[in-house]
C-alpha positions in Angstrom: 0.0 0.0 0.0 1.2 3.7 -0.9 4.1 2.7 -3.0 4.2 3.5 -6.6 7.5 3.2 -9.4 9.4 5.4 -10.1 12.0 6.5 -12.5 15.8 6.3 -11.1 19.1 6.6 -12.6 17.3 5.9 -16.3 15.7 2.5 -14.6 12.2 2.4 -14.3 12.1 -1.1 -12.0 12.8 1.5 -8.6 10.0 2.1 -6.2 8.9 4.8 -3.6 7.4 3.9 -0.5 5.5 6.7 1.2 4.6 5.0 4.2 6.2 7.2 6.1 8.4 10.5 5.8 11.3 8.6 5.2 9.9 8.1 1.7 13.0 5.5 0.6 13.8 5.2 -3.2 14.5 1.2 -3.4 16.5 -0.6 -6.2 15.2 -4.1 -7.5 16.2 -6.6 -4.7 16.7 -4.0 -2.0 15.0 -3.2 0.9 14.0 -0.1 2.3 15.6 1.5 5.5 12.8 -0.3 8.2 14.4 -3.1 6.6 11.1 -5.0 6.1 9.9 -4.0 2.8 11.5 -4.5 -0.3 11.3 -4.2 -3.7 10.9 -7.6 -5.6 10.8 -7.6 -9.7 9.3 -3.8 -9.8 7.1 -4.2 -6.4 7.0 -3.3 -3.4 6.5 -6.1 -0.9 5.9 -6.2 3.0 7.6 -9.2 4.9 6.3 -9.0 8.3 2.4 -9.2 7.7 0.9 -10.8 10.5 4.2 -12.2 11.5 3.4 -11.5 15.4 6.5 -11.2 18.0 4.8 -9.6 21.1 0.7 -10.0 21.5 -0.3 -9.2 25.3 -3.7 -7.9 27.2 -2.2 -4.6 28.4 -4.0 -1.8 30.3 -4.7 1.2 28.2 -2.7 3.2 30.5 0.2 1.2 29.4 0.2 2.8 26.2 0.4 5.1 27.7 -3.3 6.5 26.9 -4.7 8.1 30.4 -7.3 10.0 28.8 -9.2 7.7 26.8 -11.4 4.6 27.5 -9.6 4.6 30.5 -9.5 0.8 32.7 -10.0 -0.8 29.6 -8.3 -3.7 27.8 -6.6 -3.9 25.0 -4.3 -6.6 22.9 -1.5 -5.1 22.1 0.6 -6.6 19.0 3.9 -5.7 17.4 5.9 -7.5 14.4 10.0 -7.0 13.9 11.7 -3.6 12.5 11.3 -0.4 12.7 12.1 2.7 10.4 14.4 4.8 13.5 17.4 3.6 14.9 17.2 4.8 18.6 20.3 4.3 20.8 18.3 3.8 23.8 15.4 1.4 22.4 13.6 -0.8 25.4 12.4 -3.0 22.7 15.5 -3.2 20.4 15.2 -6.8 20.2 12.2 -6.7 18.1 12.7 -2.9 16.7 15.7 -3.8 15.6 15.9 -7.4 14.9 16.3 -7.6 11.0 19.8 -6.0 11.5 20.2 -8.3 15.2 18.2 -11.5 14.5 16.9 -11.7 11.1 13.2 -11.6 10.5 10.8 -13.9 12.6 6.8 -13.7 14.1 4.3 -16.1 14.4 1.7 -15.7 12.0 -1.9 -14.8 12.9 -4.8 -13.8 10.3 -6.5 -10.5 10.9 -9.8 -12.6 11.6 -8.0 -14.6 14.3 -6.4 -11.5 15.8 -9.8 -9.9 16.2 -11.5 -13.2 17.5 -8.4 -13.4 20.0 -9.4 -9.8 21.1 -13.0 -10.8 21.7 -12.9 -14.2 23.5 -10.0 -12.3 26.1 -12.9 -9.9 26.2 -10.6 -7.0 25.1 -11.8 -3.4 24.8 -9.9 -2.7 21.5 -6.4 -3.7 19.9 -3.1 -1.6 20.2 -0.8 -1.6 17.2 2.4 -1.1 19.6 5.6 -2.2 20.9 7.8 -1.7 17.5 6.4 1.0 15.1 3.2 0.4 13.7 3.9 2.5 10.5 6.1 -0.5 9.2 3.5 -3.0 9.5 0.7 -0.9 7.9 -1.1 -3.4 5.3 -1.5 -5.9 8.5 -2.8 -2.9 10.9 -4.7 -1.9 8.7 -6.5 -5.1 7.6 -6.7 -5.9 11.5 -8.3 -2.1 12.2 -10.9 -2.0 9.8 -12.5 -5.8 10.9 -12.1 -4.5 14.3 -14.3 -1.9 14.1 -16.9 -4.1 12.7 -16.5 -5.9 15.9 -16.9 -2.6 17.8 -13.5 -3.2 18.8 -11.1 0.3 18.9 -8.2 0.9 17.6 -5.2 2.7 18.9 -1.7 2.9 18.2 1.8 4.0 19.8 4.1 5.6 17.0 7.2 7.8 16.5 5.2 10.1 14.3 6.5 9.9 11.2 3.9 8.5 9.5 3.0 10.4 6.3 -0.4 12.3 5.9 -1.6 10.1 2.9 -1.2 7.1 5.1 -2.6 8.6 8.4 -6.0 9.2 6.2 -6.0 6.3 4.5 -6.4 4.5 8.0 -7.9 8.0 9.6 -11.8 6.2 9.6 -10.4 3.0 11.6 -8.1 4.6 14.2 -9.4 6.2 17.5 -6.2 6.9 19.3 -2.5 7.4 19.0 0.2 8.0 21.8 2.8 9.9 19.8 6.3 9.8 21.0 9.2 11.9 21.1 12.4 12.1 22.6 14.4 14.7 23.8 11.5 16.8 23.1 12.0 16.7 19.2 15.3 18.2 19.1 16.9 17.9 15.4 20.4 17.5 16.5 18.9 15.1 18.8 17.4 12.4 16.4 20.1 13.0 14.2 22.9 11.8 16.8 20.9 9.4 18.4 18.3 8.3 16.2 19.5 8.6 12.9 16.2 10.9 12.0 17.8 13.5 9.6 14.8 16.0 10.4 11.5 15.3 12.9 9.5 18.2 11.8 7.2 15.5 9.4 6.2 14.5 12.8 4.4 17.7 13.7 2.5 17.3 9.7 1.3 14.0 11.2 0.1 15.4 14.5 -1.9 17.9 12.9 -3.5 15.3 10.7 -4.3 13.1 13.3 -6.2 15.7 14.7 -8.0 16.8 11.5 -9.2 12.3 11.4 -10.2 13.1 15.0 -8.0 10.8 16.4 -7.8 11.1 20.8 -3.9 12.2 20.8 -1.9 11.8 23.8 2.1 13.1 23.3 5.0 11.6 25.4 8.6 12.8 25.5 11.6 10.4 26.6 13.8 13.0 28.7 17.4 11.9 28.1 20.1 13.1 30.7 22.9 15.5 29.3 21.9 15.0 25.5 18.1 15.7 25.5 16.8 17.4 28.7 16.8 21.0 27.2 13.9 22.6 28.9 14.3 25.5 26.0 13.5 22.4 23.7 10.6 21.5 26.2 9.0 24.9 26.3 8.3 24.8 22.4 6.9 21.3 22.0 4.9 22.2 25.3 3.6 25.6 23.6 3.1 24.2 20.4 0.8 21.4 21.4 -0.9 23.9 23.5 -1.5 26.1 20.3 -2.3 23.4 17.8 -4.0 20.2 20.0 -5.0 21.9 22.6 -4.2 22.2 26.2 -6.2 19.5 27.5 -3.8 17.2 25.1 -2.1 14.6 27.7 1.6 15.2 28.1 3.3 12.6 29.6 7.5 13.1 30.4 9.3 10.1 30.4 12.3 8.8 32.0 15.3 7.6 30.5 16.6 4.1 31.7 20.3 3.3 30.6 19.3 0.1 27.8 20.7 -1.1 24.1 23.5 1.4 23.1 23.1 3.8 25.4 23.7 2.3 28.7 26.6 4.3 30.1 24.3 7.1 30.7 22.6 7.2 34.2 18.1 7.3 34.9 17.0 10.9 34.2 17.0 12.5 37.6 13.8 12.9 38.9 15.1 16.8 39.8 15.3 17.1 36.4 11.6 15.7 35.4 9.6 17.8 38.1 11.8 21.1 36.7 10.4 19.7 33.3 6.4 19.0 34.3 6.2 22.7 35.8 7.6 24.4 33.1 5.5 22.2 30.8 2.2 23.2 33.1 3.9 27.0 32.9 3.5 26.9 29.0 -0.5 25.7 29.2 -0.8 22.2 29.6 -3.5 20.9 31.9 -2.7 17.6 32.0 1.1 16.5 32.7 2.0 13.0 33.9 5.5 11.4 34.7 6.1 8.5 32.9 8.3 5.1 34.5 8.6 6.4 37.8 5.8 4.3 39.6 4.3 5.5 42.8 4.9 9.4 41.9 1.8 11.9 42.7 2.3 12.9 38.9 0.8 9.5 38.0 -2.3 10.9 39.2 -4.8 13.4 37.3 -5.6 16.5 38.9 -8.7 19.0 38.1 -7.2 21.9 35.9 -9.5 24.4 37.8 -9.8 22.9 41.8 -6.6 20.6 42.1 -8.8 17.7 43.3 -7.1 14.5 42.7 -10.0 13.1 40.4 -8.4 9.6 39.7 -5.7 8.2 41.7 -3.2 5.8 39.5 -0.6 3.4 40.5 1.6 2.4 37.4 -0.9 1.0 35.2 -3.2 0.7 37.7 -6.0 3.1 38.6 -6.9 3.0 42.4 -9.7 5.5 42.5 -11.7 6.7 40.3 -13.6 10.5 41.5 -14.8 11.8 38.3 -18.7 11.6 37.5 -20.5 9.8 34.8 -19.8 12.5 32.4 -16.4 13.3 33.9 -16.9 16.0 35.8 -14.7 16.4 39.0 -17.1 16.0 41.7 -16.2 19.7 43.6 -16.3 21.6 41.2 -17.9 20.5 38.2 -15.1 21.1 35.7 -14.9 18.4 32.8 -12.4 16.7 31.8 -11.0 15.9 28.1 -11.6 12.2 28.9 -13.0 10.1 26.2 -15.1 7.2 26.8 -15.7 5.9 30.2 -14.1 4.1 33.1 -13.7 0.4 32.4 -12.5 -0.3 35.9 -9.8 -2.5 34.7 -7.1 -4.2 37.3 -4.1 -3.2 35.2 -2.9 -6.3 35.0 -1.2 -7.6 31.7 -2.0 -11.1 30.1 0.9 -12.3 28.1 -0.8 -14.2 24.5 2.1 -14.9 22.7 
């Protein structure tokens, strides 16, 4: 899907994928930089549909998604590669695997995928773990019987997506947790991600919202090389002025992992400087990310301060708001879509 041929040093057997902003030119035989799409006799060709390496029951919140169908279920799926080369990937072992392992999965059909859902009694399915983009044909296959099944759809991407393919599956997708690192600084994903330029991400942002899409932002805080709070202060601002300041914001902290481990944990100085200067730019709603047990975990009324749900990890231990989400003192509402599932936050391992 979204390939065409094109014309390239006088042959006329190279393609162009424009999957995502990336938009690699691929000879006859070669494969393009996810490394799981290649060009066979004039075609392109995906290698990894439906070939399954991670398939779980997660808790939405996992996602993480805090503002939408929150307590629910979903099954959460991934397949191998990705089309970034982060340093400091927790899941290099899949994201990366055509250049560590090879290519490998276990193969499920969309229709047993979205009967897999159903019989776990999942809420919806989460195209996650490794980035969805590179896996499109199968996501969006899966997406569209899901629906049918009034099953929702989310997914967890980098972002760089292109806006042909965001509204190609715009009708099937509900939510996305977009996420960035070192709050989109270019030198940034150039040294450590191999990005040559993330401003496509912001195009994709602002298309997701156009599909309607529930968007929820996170930003991996990286110690020395991508804790700017310069850089923080215009992503923060320019989410305020373009999603909204209701738009969840979660900061995220850096573990040492893969390539990057001689760095140490982001100090947690460091991400409470971050969350109020994100709060000082207009957000409502900011959360710390992999530092379980932190009052940031929690969401707060923008207009009282009342602790309206009280979360644990994945876990949500109260629950305050009213039917319609409205905090109960003082009647504010929140940007909350869908209701409280009253899930345990427990994760189910399928795969």
């Amino acid at each position: 899907m979204l390939w065409e041929r094109v014309e390239y040093g006088g042959r006329k057997d190279f393609v162009r994928c424009d999957l995502c902003s990336r938009r690699c030119i691929i000879a006859p035989g070669k494969y393009g930089v996810c490394g799981v799409r290649r060009n066979i006799d004039g075609k392109l060709y995906t290698l990894v549909y439906g070939l399954l390496t991670a398939m779980n029951i997660d808790p939405i919140e996992k996602k993480p998604l805090f503002h939408f169908e929150p307590g629910s279920g979903v099954l959460s799926i991934s397949t191998v590669g990705c089309n970034f080369f982060c340093m400091f990937c927790q899941n290099w072992e899949i994201s990366q695997s055509r250049l560590e392992r090879g290519l490998y999965g276990h193969y499920v059909s969309p229709e047993e995928l979205v009967e897999k859902a159903l019989s776990y009694g999942a809420d919806g399915i989460a195209y996650t773990y490794n980035e969805p983009t590179i896996f499109f044909e199968y996501m969006y296959d899966v997406a569209r019987l899901a629906k049918k099944h009034n099953l929702y759809n989310v997914m967890v991407t980098n972002g760089y997506m292109t806006p042909e393919a965001i509204k190609l599956i715009g009708p099937y997708m509900d939510g996305v947790t977009v996420d960035f690192k070192g709050s989109g600084n270019r030198e940034f994903y150039r040294r450590f991600m191999f990005v040559p330029d993330p401003s496509p991400i912001f195009d994709a942002l602002l298309e997701m919202k156009r599909q309607g899409w529930f968007i929820e932002i996170t930003d991996l805080i990286v110690p020395r090389y991508g804790d700017s709070e310069d850089d923080l202060r215009k992503l923060a601002a320019w989410v305020v002025e373009n999603l909204g300041a209701e738009t969840p914001f979660h900061l995220l902290r850096f573990h040492p992992y893969y390539r990057l481990d001689n760095l140490p944990p982001t100090p947690l100085e460091t991400l409470e400087k971050l969350a109020a200067a994100a709060r000082d730019e207009g957000l409502r709603h900011v959360y710390l990310g992999n530092v379980w047990g932190h009052p940031l975990e929690s969401t707060y009324c923008p207009r009282c301060g009342y602790m309206v749900v009280e979360r644990r990890g994945f876990s949500i231990l109260a629950w305050r708001l009213s039917k319609n989400n409205e905090c109960p003192r003082c009647g504010y509402r929140l940007n909350i879509r869908g209701r409280f599932h009253g899930g345990s936050g427990s994760i189910i391992p399928l795969l």
